[in-house]
KEMARKOL-774188 format. One line per 5 residues: number of its first residue (from 1); their letters; for each residue x, y, z of C-alpha. Coordinates in Angstrom, 3 decimals. Layout:
N
NUM) a) X/Y/Z ~ ...
***
This chain:
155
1) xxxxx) 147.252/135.553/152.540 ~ 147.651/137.737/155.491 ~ 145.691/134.642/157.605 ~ 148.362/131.580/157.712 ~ 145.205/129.407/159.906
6) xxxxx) 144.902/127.423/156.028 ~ 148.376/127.145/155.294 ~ 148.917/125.478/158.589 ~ 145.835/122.937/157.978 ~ 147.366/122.247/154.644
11) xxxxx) 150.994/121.739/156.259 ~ 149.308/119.425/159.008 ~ 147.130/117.616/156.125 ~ 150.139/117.103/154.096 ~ 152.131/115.653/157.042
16) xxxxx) 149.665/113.370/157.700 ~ 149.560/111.921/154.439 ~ 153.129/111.497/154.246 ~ 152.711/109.513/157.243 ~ 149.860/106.974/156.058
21) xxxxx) 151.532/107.210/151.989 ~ 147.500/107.469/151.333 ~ 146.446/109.488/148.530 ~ 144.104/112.412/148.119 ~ 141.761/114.347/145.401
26) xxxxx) 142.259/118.441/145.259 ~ 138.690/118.193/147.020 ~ 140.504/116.566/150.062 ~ 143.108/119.587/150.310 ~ 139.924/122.039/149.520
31) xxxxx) 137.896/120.475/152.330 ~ 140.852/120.360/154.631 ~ 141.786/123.933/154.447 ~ 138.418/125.788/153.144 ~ 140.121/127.124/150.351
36) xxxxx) 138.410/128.020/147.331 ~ 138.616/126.547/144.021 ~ 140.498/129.319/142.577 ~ 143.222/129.450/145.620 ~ 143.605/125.905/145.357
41) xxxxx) 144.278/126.017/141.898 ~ 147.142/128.717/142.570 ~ 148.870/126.669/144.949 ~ 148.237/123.441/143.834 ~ 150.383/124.960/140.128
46) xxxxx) 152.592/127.556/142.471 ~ 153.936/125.922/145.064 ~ 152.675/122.252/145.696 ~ 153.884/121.381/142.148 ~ 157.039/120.147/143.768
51) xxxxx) 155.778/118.137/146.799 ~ 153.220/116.221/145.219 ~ 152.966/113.533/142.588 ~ 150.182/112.149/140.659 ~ 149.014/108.541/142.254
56) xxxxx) 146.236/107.691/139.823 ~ 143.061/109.153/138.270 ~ 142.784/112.831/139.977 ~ 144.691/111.430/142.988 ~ 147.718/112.356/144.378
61) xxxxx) 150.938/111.411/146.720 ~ 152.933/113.020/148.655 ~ 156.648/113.369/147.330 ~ 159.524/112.268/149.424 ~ 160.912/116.102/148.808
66) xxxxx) 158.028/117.140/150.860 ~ 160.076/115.779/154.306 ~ 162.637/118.667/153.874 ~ 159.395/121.112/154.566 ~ 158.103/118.982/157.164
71) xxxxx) 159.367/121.838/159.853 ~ 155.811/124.723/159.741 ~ 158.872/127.707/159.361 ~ 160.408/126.054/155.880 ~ 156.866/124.869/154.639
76) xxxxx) 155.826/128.514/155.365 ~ 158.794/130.249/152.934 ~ 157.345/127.782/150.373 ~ 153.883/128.386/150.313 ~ 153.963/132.219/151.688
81) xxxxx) 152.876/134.948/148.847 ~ 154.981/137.753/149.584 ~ 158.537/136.305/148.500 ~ 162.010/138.205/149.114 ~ 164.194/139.038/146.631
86) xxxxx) 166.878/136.732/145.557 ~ 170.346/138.916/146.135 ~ 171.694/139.707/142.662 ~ 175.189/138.601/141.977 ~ 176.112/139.806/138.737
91) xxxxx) 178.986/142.332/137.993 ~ 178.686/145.981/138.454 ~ 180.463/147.330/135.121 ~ 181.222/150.864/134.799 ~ 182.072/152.911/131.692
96) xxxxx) 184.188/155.171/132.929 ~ 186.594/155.201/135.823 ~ 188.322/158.550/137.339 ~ 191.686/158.350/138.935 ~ 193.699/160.703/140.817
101) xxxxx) 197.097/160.771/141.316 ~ 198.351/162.866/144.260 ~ 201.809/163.794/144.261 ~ 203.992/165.552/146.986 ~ 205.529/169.057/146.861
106) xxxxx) 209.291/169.919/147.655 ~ 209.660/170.684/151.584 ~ 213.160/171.704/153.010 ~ 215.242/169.001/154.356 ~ 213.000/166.317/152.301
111) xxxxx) 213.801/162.745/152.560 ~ 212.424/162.209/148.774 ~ 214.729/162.195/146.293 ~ 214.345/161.218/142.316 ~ 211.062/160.130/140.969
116) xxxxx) 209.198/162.258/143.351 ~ 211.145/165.893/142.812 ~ 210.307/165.001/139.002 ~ 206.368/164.948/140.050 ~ 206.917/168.109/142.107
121) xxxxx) 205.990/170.462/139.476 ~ 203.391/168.618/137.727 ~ 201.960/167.994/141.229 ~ 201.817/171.800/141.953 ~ 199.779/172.285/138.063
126) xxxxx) 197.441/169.431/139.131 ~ 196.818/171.083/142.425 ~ 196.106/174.951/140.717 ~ 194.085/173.624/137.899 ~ 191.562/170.849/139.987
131) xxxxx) 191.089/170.574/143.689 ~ 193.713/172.403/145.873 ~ 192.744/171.355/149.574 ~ 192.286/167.741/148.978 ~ 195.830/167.709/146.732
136) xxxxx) 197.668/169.414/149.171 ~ 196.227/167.214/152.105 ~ 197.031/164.285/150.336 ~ 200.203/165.801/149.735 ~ 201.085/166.584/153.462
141) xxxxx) 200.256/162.771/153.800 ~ 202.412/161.683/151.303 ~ 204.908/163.771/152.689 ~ 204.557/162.123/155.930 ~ 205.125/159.132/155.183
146) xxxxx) 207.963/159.405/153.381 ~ 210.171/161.748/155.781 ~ 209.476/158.265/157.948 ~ 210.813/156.042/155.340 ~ 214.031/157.576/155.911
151) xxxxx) 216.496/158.872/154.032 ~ 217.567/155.974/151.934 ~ 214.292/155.488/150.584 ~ 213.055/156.904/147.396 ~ 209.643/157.339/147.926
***
């Protein structure tokens, strides 16, 4: 309901009848807000289903629950039509993962020793066969980092 004038005479009719604990028909809440029978129905099995309790033949109480919406903003969020969506939390599973492993080429006066001048030539293959600017730019990085690791380091 793009009007929220009813809403705010049901809010101030419900408040009031938490006040006094008196009870009330769905004709009450009808006359109260000039709903309809057929809007009154929706809310009455939508959203007041929670905040009101059966007191007797076609009467009705208010629930205690109803003082957490006695503030207009919450008691709007509960009776408003246009809900937002709940965030989702479940797990994003994939079926297929790609990895790329990035390994550094032989420069004069390198620091790396071992492990690394074993990846050298598989690192040059990788780099002809798939994607030779971002190897050899991760390459220079590795590089870089290792010549600063010093000469003790395997990197």
């Amino acid at each position: 309901m793009a009007d929220e004038t009813t809403q705010r005479k049901v809010h101030a009719f419900f408040l009031e009848k938490l006040r006094t604990l008196e009870t009330f028909t769905k004709e009450d809440v009808r006359k109260a807000t000039g709903w309809a029978e057929t809007s009154a129905d929706a809310y009455w099995s939508k959203q007041f289903k929670n905040i009101i309790e059966p007191a007797g033949d076609s009467t009705f109480r208010m629930r205690e629950r109803f003082r957490l919406y006695t503030d207009w903003r919450k008691f709007k969020n509960l009776v408003t039509q246009v809900k937002t969506a709940p965030a989702s939390y479940e797990p994003t599973v994939f079926d297929e993962v790609v990895v790329y492993e990035f390994y550094p080429h032989e420069v004069s006066g390198s620091a790396c020793t071992g492990s690394a001048r074993e990846h050298r030539d598989r690192g040059r293959q990788v780099q002809r066969q798939t994607f030779p600017s971002l190897t050899l730019a991760a390459s220079r990085t590795v590089l870089a980092s290792c010549h600063a690791a010093g000469p003790a380091q395997d990197c």
